[in-house]
N, C-alpha and C positions, 0 to 999 in steps of 0.2 A: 593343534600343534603342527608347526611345516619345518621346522627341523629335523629332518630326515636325511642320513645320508646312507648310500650303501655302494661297498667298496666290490667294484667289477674291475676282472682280470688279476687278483690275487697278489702275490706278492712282485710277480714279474710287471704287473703295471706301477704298484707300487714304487718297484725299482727305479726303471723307468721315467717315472714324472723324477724322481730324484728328491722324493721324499724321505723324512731322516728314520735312521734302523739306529735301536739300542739293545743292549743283549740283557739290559736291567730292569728288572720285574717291575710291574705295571701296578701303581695301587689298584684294589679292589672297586669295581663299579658301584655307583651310588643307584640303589633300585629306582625306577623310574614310575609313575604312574600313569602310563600312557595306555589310552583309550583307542583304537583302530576306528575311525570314521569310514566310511563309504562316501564315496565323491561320484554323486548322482552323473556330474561333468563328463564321468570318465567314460559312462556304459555308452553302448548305441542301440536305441532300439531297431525291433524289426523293423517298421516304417521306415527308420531314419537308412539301415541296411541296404530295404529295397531300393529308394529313392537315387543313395547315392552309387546302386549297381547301375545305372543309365549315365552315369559322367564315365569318358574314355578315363581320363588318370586312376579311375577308383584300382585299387586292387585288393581283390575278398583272398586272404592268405589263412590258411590252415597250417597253426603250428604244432598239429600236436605230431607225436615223432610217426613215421611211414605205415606201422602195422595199426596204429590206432585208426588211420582215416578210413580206411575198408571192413573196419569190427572184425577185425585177424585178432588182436588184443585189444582190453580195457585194462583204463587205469585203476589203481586199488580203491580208490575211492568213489567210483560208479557203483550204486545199487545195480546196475541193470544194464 
């Protein structure tokens, strides 16, 4: 399945594009049966990591938030 969408910046981007607002309840969603794939596309391996640390444009960014990157804190879902 590639219909996928997901709504970023909330109701102020919503506004914004100029998208339409009703104040009248929404029928009830039709359960879906969607399966979550993994898209092999999307990883990088280490290889691929190191190789492309040797191109000037590369940029290695670390997003996790400021106390995570020095083990000040872990997220709840690290064993370890």
């Amino acid at each position: 399945m590639q219909r996928l969408a997901i709504l970023n910046g909330g109701m102020t981007a919503w506004q914004a594009a100029a998208l339409p607002l009703t104040r009248q309840p929404t029928p009830a969603p039709t359960p879906s049966a969607f399966t979550p794939q993994l898209d092999d596309a999307l990883l990088a391996t280490r290889p691929e990591v190191a190789h492309d640390l040797g191109h000037p444009s590369t940029l290695l960014l670390d997003a996790r938030p400021r106390a995570f990157y020095p083990g000040r804190e872990k997220a709840p879902a690290n064993s370890r």
